[in-house]
N, C-alpha and C positions, 0 to 999 in steps of 0.2 A: 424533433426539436433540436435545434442545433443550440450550444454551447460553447461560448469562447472565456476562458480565463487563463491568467499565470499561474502557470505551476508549477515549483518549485527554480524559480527564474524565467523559466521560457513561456512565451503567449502557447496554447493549445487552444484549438479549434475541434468540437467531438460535435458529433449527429447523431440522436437517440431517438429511435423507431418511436411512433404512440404507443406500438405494443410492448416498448417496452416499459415503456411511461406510465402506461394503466397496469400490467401486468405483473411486474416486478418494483420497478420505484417506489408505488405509492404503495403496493403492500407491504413493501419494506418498513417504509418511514410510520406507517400506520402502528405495525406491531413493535417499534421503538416505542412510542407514546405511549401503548397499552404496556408495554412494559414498564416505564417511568411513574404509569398512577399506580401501577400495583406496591412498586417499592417505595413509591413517595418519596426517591433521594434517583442520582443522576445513573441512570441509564449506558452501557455501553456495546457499544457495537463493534466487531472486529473484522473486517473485510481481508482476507487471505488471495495473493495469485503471484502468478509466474511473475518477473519481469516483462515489458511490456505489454501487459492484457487489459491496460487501462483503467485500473483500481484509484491509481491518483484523482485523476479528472472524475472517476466516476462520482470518487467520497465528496470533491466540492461541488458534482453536479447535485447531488444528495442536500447538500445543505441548501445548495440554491431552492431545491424545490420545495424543501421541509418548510419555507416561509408559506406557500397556496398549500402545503397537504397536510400538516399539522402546525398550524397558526399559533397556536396555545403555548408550543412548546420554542424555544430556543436548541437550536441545534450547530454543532463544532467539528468540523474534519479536520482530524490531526493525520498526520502521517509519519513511519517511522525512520524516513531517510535523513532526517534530524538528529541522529545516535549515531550516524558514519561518524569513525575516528578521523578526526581534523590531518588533513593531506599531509601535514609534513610529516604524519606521524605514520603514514602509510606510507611513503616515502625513504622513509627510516628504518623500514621495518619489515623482514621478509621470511616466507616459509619455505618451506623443500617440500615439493609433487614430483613422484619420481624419481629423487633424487637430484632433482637440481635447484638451487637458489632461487626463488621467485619474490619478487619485492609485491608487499601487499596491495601497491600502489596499480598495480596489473591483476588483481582480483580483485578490484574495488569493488563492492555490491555483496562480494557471498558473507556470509555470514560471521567470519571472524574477524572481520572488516566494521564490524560495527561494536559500539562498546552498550554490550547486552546487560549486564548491572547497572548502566545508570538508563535505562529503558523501562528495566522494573521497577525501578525505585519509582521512575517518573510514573508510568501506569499505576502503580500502589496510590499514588496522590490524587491522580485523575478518580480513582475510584472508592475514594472516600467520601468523593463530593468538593474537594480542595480547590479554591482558587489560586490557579498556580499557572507559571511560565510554559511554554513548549517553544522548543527548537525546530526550526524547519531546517530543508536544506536548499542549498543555492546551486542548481546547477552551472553558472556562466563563472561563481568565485571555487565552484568546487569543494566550499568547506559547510559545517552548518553555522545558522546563524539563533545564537541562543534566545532565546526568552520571545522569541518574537510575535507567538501567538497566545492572547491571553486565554484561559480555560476556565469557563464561569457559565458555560450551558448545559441546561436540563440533560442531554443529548449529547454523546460525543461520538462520534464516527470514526474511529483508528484504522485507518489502511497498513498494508504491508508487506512484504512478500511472507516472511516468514512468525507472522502472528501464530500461526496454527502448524509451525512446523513439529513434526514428533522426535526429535533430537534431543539430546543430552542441554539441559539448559533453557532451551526454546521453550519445549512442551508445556510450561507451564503457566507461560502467558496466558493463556485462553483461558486460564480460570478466573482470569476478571473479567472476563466480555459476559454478557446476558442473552448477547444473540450474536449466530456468526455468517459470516459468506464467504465459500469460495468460488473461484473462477479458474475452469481450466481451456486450453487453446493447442493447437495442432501447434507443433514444436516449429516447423517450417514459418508457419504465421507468424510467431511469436520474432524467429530470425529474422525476418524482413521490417516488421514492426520496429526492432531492436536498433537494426544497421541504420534508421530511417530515423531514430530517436537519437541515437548517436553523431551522425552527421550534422546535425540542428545544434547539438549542445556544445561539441566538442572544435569544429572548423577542424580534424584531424582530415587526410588523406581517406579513400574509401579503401586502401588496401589498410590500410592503421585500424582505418574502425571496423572493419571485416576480422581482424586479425582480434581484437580486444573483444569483439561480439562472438566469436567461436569459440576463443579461448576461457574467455571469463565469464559474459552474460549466459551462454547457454548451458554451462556447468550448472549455474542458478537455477535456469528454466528448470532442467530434468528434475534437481532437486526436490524444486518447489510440486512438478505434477505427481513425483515418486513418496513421496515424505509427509505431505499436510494431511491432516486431521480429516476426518467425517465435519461437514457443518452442517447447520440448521439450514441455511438456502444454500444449492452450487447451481451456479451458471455456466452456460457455455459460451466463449465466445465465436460468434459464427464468421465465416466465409467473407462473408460483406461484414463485417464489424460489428454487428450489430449481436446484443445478450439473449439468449435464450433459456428459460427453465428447464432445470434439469429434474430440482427435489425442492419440496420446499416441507419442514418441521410440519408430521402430520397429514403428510401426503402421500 
């Protein structure tokens, strides 16, 4: 089934096997539902992976589908590149690796790069049942743009790289999800994916975006496949692109 939307500024174009369609999607979206009539209040789902593995597209293909697989229910893909601290302030603002100077603006993505207290707070709302604002982010202005998604479904689907990370701070988010997913991918894949996603967003040079994908995106990657959580379903991403089962809660 091929899939075209905007995500997070850019058109994206994704192809999703049938098998992965009968096999993972719909048992997904199915055991959200069964989730939602058990607690009778909004349901969440936390989607965990590396950079580049396709968690964005996946979560609004997820809702796309949720309309033929669970009809009943309303369902919401949020995502958490909405919480990057606004450019100029990465910009302004920089750490020492190794000893030398590095402006935040050049580790864009890892994780102290995003401002993790107003994430929780905003997840704490989401998980009350709260009609409330979310922030996306824009990749073409590079900043996020606030309130822009409104959160009022049965169903919310939260992607992210480091939802499920076990670090000082992180680890705690996953205690509002009800159900979780990770996704991990051969680190080379991930690289080419990356430099390929970069080029699109950025109009940089391929030696700039080579340079900013080695140096900062894959620091991510490792992180993300070294550091996240056990979840209820992990996926692999294969060869050809396409998802396959690894484990799924009870399997």
């Amino acid at each position: 089934m091929e899939y075209c939307e905007f995500i997070n500024g850019l058109e994206v174009l994704a192809t999703y096997s049938d098998e992965s369609v009968e096999k993972i999607f719909v048992p997904f979206l199915k055991k959200l539902a069964e989730i939602h009539d058990k607690k009778g209040n909004r349901a969440i789902a936390m989607i965990a992976a590396p950079p580049g593995a396709g968690k964005s597209t996946m979560a609004s293909f997820l809702e796309f589908l949720a309309k033929d697989v669970i009809p009943g229910k309303t369902v919401k893909a949020l995502g958490m590149d909405g919480f990057h601290k606004r450019q100029e302030y990465l910009q302004s603002h920089a750490v020492y690796i190794d000893g030398e100077r590095v402006p935040l603006v050049e580790i864009k993505g890892a994780p102290i790069t995003f401002d993790l207290k107003k994430l929780k707070y905003s997840i704490e709302k989401v998980a009350r049942g709260e009609i409330c604002g979310w922030p996306v982010y824009d990749r073409v202005s590079h900043n996020p743009i606030e309130d822009r998604i409104k959160v009022d479904a049965d169903i919310v689907i939260l992607e992210g790289n480091y939802l499920l990370l076990d670090i000082e701070g992180w680890r705690d988010l996953s205690s509002y999800a009800d159900y979780t997913m990770t996704i991990i991918a051969d680190g080379e894949q991930l690289h080419d994916r990356l430099i390929a996603r970069k080029r699109a967003s950025s109009g940089f040079s391929m030696e700039k975006v080579k340079k900013f994908v080695e140096f900062s995106d894959m620091s991510n990657v490792w992180l993300c496949l070294s550091r996240t959580k056990p979840a209820d379903m992990q996926l692999v991403l294969d060869s050809d692109n396409q998802y396959s089962l690894i484990r799924r809660e009870g399997e």
